[in-house]
C-alpha positions in Angstrom: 0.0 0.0 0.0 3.1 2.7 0.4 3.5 3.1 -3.6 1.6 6.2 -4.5 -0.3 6.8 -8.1 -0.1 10.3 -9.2 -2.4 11.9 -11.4 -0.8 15.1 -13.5 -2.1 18.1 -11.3 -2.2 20.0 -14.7 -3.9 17.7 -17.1 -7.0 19.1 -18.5 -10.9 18.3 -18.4 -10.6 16.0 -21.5 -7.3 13.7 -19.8 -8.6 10.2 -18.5 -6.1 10.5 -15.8 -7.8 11.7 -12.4 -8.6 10.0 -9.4 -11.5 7.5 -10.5 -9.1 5.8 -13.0 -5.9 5.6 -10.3 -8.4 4.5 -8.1 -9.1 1.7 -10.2 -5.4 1.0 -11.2 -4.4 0.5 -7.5 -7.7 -1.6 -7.0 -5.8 -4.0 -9.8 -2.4 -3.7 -8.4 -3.8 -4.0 -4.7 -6.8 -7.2 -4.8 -6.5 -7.5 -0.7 -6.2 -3.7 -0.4 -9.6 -3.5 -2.3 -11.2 -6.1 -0.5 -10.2 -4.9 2.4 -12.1 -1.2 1.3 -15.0 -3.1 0.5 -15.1 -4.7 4.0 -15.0 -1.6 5.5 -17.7 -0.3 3.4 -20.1 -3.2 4.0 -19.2 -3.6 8.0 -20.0 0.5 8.1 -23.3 0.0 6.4 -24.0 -2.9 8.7 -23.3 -1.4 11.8 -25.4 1.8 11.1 -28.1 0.7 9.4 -28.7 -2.6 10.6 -27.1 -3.5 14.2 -30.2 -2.4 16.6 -28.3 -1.2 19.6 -30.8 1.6 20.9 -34.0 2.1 23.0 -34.2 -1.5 24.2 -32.3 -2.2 21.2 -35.6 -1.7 18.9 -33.4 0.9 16.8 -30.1 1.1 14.7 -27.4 4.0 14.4 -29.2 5.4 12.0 -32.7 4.9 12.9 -32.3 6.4 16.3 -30.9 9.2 14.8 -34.0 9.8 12.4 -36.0 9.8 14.8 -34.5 11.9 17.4 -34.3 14.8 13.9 -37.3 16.1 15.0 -39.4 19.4 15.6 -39.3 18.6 19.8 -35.2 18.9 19.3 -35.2 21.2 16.7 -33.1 19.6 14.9 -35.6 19.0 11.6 -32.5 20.5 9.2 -30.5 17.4 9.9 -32.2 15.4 7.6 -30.9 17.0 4.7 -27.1 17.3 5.9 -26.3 13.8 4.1 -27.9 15.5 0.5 -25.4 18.3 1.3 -22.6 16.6 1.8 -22.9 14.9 -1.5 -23.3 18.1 -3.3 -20.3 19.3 -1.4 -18.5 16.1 -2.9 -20.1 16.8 -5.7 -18.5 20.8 -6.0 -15.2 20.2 -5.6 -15.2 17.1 -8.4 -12.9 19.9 -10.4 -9.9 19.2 -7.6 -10.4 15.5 -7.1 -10.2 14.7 -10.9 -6.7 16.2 -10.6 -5.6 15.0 -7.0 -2.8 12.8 -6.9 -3.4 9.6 -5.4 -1.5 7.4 -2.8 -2.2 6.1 0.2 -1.9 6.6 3.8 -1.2 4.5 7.0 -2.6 7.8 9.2 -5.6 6.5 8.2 -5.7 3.6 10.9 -5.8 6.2 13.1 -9.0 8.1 12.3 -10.6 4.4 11.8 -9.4 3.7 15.2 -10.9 6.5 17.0 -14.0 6.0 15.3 -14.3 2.5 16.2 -13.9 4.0 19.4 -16.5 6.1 19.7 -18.4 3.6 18.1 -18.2 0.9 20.6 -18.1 3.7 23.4 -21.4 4.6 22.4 -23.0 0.9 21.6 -21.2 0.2 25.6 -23.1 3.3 27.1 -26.2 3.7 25.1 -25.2 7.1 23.7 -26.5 7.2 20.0 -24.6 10.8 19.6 -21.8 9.5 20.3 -21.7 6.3 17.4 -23.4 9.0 15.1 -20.3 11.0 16.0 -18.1 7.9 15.3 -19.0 8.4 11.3 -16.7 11.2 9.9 -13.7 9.9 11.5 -14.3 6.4 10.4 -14.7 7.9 7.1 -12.1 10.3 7.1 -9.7 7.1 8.0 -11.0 5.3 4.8 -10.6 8.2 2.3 -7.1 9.0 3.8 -5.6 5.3 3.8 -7.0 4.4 0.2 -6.6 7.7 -1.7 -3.8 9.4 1.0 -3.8 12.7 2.1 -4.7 14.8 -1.1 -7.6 13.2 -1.6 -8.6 13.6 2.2 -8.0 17.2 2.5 -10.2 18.0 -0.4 -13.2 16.1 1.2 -12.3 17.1 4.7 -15.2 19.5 5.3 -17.7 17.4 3.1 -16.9 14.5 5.7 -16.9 17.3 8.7 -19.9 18.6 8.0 -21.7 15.3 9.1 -21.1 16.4 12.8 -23.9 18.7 12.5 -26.1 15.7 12.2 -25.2 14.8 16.0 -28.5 16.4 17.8 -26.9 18.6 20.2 -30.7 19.7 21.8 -29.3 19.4 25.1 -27.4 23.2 25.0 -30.9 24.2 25.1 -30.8 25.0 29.4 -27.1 26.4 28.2 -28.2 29.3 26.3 -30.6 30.6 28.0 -28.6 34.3 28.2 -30.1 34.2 24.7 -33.2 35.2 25.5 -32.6 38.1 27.6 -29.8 39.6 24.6 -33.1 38.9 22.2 -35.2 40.9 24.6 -33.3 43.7 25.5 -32.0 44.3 22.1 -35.5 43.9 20.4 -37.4 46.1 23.1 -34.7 48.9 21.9 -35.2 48.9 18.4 -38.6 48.9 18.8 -38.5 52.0 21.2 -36.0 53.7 18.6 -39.1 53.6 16.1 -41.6 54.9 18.6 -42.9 51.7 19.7 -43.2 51.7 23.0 -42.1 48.3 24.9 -40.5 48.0 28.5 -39.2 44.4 29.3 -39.2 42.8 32.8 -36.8 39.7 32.7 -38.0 38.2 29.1 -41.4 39.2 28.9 -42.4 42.4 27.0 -45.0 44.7 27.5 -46.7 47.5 25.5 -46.2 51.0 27.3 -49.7 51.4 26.9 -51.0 47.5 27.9 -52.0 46.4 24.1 -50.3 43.2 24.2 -47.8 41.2 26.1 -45.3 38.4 25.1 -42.9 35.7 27.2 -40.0 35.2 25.1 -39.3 32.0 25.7 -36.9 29.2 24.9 -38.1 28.1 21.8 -37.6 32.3 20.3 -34.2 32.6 22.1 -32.2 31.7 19.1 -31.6 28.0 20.3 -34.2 27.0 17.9 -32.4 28.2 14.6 -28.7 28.5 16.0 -27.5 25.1 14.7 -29.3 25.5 11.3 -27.6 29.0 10.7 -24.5 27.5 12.2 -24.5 24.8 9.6 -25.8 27.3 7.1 -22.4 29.6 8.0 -20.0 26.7 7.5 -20.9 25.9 3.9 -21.9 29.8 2.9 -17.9 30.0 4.0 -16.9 27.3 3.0 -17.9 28.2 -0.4 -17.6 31.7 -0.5 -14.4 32.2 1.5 -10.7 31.8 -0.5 -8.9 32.0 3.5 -9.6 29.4 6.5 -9.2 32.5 8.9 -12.3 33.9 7.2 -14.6 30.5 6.9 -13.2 30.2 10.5 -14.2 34.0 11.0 -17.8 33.4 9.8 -18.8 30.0 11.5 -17.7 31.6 14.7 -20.1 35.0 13.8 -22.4 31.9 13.7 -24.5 32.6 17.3 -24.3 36.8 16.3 -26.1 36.0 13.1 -28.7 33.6 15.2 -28.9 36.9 17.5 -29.4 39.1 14.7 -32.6 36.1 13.2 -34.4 36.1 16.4 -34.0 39.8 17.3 -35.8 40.6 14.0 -38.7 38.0 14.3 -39.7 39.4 17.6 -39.4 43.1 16.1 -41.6 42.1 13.7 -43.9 40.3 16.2 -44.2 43.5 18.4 -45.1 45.6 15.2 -47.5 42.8 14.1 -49.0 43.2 17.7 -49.1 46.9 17.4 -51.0 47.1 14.0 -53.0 44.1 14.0 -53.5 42.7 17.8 -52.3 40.3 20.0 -54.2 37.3 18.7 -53.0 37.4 15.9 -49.1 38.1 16.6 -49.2 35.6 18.6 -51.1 33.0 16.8 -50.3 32.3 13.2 -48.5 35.3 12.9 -46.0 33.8 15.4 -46.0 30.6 13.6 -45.0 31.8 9.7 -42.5 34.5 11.6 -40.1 31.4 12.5 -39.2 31.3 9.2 -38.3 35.0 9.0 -35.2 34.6 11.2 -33.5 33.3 8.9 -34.1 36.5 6.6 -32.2 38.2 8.6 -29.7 36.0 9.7 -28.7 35.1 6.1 -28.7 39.1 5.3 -26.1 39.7 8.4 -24.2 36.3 7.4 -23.6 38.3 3.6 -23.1 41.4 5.1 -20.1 39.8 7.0 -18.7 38.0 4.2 -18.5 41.5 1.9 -17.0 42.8 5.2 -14.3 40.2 5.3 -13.5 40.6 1.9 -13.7 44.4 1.0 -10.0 45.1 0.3 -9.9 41.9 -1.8 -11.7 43.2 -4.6 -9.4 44.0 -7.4 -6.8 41.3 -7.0 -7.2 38.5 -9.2 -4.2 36.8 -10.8 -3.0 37.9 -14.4 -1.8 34.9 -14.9 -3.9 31.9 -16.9 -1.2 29.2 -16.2 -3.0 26.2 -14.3 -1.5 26.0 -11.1 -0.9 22.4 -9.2 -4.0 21.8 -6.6 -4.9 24.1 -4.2 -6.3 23.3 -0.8 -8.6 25.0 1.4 -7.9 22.9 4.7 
């Protein structure tokens, strides 16, 4: 397994040489290498999909995981991270036609500690924790069949499957959130002329027309790990520096702020103009969706920001350049 294949970094579109083909050419050179791949492959698919380890053993790895992607955690979005991570392997098909390939021993490594967390989590029950198991057991195959080139271009696809770990528990955490939400929303909305006074996180009209408890579900908690995960692709794609897609997945809980401070503005307006039944009924309801409005708009905002004395620099040059990486 230590002799590497190397596909030309330069070849063009219409070259059969990229990774598929090496692939295939080590496949031929190594049988027990390529067995051993396919093992891993079928053992992964058995063990999460099939082995029923969870709630009295009734569910699998991945069952217990659909089930527990669900409005009462919030974590609904989670459902469509394994369709994103494909298009995100999908996107960067350009650098893995051209990546040389070898192969890597450090890949053992990643296997191991996901076997770990694997059994750790069969051993205590924890389903987050053999969920979590999954990028490092794939990182380990990508890196020892294709080696490290290969693995860094797919390193955030395969990272990005954290997010479906349901992390509903930091709920009690962030409860700060909703007093941040209330103050700052109760001042914008005074700044406009509507008049509001908070006492802890419930607002009040000045002159008694309505009144609202923010509470956990409108603190942010609800939306911060969709805009989180929404922030590590939008940088991800977006962002040419790993200081800046670092920059914006960190600004991550400021843009979940910035959501939920404008849904309850726009709650307290709908209250003002059209009563307290109905801002807090439907209105309340369809204005979920309006966080992420805003958080999106302040997540752009903050990219142009990171980027505004970058604007006239692009290379003269047309010369093809060997493979660039972003991690």
């Amino acid at each position: 397994m230590a002799e590497n294949i190397v596909a030309d970094p330069v070849s063009n579109s219409n070259s059969p040489v990229n990774w598929f083909q090496t692939t295939s050419d080590w496949a031929k050179r190594n049988p027990l290498g390529a067995v051993v791949l396919l093992t891993i492959a079928a053992t992964l698919v058995y063990f999460f999909g099939f082995v029923k380890l969870f709630t009295n053993e009734n569910l699998s790895t991945w069952t217990w995981a659909w089930e527990a992607w669900n409005p009462e955690t919030n974590y609904e979005h989670a459902k469509i991270i394994p369709l994103i991570t494909v298009f995100l392997v999908w996107y960067a098909r350009d650098k893995l036609k051209v990546a040389p390939v070898s192969s890597s021993q450090w890949g053992w490594l990643f296997i191991g500690v996901g076997l770990f967390l694997f059994i750790a989590g069969a051993r205590t029950l924890q389903g987050r924790l053999a969920l979590t198991s999954l990028p490092f057991l794939l990182f380990g195959v990508v890196l020892y069949v294709w080696g490290r080139h290969v693995a860094r271009i797919l390193l955030f696809p395969i990272a990005f499957l954290l997010f479906m770990v349901p992390l509903n528990f930091l709920t009690q955490a962030t409860t700060k959130l909703q007093f941040i939400e209330t103050g700052a929303a109760s001042a914008i909305c005074n700044f406009f002329g509507l008049a509001v006074y908070t006492v802890g996180t419930s607002v009040n009209a000045a002159n008694e027309s309505f009144h609202f408890q923010i509470d956990e579900g409108c603190s942010g908690i609800r939306s911060l790990m969709a805009i989180a995960m929404l922030s590590a692709v939008y940088g991800h794609l977006s962002q040419n520096r790993l200081w800046k897609k670092l920059a914006i997945f960190a600004a991550a809980l400021l843009f979940a702020i910035v959501g939920n401070t404008g849904r309850l503005v726009s709650i307290m307006v709908a209250a003002r103009l059209f009563g307290q039944d109905l801002a807090g009924g439907p209105y309340h309801v369809i204005s979920g969706y309006l966080s992420f409005p805003f958080a999106i708009g302040a997540m752009l905002l903050f990219g142009k920001l990171l980027n505004m004395n970058a604007q006239g620099r692009k290379g003269a040059g047309t010369a093809k350049k060997s493979i660039s990486y972003d991690y």
